[in-house]
Structure formats: C-alpha cells, structure tokens
C-alpha positions, 0 to 999 in steps of 0.5 A: 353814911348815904350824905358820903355815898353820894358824895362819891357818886356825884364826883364819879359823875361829874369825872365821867362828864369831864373826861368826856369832854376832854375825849372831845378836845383831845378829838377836835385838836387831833383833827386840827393837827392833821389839817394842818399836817396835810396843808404844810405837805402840800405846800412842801410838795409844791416847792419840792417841785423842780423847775423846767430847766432842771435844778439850777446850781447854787452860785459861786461868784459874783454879789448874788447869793455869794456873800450873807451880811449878819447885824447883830 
C-alpha cells in the first residue's frame, strides 16, 4: 500500500515542478509578445506620421502608381 502512496506523491510532485515551469514560459513568452506588440506600434505610429505638406493624393495618370502588373 505505502510503494502507491508514494508513487502518488512522487507524481504530485513532479506535476507541481512541471506546471512551474510551464507558469514561467507562459511568463517569459507574454513578456516577448508584449515587447514585440510595443515595437510593431511604434513602428506603425512612425508611419502614421503625415508629411510637411499635408497628405499627398493617390495618383490618377500617368505609369506611376496607375497601373499593377500581376505574374503568376
């Protein structure tokens, strides 16, 4: 009966020390995505960033900008 008992403790305690360290890389990998999160906003926050001369309006002839060759 005692070889099941502890049998059953020996699991219990090997489940805590594997849900500890799952708890830390659930930790670390929220921290990385928030890094991230933070980087990619300040990149789109730069880009948002309008120009001196105000918003330039998308082009309605000519070859620039006018006309989008697709190879498949």
């Amino acid at each position: 009966m005692s070889g099941s008992v502890e049998s059953v403790v020996s699991a219990s305690v090997a489940m805590q020390g594997y849900t500890l360290a799952q708890e830390k890389n659930n930790l670390l990998l929220n921290k990385v995505l928030e890094n991230q999160k933070q980087s990619i906003m300040s990149l789109l926050d730069a880009a948002a960033v309008t120009p001196p001369t105000g918003p330039q309006p998308l082009a309605q002839s000519g070859s620039v900008g006018t006309r989008v060759h697709v190879t498949a």
